[in-house]
C-alpha positions in Angstrom: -48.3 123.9 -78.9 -51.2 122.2 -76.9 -50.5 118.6 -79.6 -47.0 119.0 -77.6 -48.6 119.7 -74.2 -50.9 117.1 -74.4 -47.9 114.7 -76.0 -46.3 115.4 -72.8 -49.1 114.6 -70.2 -49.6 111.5 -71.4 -45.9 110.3 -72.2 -45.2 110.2 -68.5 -48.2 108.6 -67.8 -47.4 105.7 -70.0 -43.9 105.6 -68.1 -45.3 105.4 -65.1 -48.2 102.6 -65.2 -44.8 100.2 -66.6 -42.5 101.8 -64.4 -45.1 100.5 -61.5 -45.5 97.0 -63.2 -42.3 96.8 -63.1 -41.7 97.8 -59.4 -43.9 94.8 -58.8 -42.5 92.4 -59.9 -39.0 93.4 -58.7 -40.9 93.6 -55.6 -42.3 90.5 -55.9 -39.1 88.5 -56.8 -37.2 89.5 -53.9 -40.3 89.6 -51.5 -41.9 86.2 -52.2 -38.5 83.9 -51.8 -37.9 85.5 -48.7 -41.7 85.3 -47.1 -42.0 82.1 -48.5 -39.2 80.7 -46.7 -40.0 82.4 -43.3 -43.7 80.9 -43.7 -42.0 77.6 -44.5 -39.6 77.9 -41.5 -42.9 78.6 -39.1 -45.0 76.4 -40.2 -42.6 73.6 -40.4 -40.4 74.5 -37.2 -43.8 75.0 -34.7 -45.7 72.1 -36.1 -42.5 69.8 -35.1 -42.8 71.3 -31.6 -46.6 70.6 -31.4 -46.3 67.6 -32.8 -43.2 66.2 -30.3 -44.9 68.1 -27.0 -48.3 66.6 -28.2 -47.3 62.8 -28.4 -44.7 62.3 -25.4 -47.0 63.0 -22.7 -43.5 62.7 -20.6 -42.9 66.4 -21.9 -45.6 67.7 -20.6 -43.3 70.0 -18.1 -44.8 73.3 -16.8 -42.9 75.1 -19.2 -43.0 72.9 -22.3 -47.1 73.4 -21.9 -46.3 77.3 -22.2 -44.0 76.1 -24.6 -46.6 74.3 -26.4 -49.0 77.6 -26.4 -46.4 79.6 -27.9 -45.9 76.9 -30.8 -49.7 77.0 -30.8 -49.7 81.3 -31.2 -46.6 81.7 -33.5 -48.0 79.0 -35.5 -51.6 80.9 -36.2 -49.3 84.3 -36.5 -47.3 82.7 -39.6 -50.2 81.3 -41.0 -52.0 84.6 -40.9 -49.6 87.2 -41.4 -47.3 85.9 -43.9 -49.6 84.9 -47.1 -51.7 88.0 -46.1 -49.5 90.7 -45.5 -47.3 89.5 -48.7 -50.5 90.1 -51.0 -51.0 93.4 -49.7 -47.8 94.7 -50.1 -47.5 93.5 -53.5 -51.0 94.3 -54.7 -51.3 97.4 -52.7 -55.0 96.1 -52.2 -56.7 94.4 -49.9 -59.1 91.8 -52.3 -60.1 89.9 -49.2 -63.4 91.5 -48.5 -65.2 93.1 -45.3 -65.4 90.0 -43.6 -61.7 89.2 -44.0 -60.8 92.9 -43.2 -62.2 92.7 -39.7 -61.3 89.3 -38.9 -57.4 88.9 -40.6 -55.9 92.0 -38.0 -58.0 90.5 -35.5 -56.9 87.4 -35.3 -52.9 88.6 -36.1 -53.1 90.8 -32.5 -54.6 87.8 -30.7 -51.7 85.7 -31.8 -49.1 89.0 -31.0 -50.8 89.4 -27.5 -50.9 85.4 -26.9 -47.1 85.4 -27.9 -46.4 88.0 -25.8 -48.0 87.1 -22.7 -47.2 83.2 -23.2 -43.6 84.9 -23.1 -44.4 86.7 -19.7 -45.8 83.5 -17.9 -43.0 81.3 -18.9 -40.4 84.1 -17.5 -42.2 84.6 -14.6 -42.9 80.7 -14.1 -38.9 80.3 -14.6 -38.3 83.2 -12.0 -40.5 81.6 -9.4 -38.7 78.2 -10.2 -35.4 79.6 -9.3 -35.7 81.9 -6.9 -38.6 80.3 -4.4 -38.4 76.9 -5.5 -40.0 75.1 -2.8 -42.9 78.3 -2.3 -43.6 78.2 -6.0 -43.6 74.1 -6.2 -47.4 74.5 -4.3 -48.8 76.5 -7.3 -46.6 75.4 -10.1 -48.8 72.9 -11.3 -50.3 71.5 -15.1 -53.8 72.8 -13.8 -52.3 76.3 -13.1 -50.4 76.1 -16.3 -53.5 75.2 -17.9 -55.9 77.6 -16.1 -53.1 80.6 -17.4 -53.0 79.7 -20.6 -57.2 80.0 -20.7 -56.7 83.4 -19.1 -54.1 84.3 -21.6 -56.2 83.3 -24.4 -59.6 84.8 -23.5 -58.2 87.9 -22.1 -55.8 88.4 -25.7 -59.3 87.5 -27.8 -61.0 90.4 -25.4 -58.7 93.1 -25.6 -58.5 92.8 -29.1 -62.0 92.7 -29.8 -61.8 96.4 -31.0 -60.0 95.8 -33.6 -62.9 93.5 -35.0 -65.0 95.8 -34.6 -63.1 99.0 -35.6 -61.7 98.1 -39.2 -63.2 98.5 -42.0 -62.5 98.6 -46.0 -61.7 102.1 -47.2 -61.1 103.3 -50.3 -57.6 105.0 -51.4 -57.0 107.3 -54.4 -55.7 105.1 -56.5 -59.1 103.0 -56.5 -57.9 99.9 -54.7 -58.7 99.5 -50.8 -57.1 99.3 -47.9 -57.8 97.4 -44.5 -58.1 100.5 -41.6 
């Protein structure tokens, strides 16, 4: 009886280190087209938009210089989510190292909370446009764009500033690690 029990412990066993081989890499084959082309899609589609609002310094509206920012933001966010997040989910590991570990999340909420509030400035730039024109002509100026954009930056790279200093490697039970 205990040659059966012990034929049976490990016969799953077996099963399950192929089954989750296996799940990888059907994972991996749906997964990687599909971030691939999103990362191809960013990286391609925000670099056209730097590039055109960079050389015709005619575009350089108000708006097209928060448009420029968010190029700038969603640009860094594809670059550092995409490659990054696809290894993780199909390695269930993080092999990056400590370094990596606090700086990769910190650096993906900057470019979230740069989005986001390149978002709110444009919307409320457009709102003052359109509903004051000639009050929000005095303020709505490059400079002011400018000096937003600066305050959008630092104050995204200060908020997040816990999260530098708050994650760390940890272990999991499986003996890999995981970025908390």
């Amino acid at each position: 009886m205990e040659a059966d029990n012990s034929t049976n412990v490990t016969t799953p066993a077996t099963p399950a280190v192929a089954g989750s081989s296996h799940s990888w890499w059907a994972a991996g084959r749906i997964q990687i087209p599909l971030y691939s082309a999103i990362f191809l899609l960013a990286v391609t589609g925000n670099s056209l938009v730097i590039l055109t609002l960079a050389v015709h310094q005619r575009m350089r509206t108000i708006t097209n210089v928060f448009l420029l920012n968010l190029a700038v933001s969603d640009l860094l966010l594809g670059v550092l989510c995409m490659p990054f997040t696809l290894i993780g989910a199909l390695l269930r590991d993080f092999v990056f190292g400590e370094a990596m570990c606090r700086l990769i999340p910190y650096l993906q909420a900057c470019s979230v909370a740069v989005s986001a509030w390149t978002l709110v400035a444009i919307s409320v730039e457009r709102y003052y446009a359109i509903c004051h024109p000639l009050r929000s002509r005095r303020w709505q100026t490059l400079s002011h764009a400018y000096h937003m954009i600066a305050v959008i930056w630092s104050g995204s790279l200060a908020c997040m500033a816990p999260i530098a200093a708050l994650s760390e490697l940890k272990p999991t039970k499986q003996g890999k690690r995981c970025c908390r």
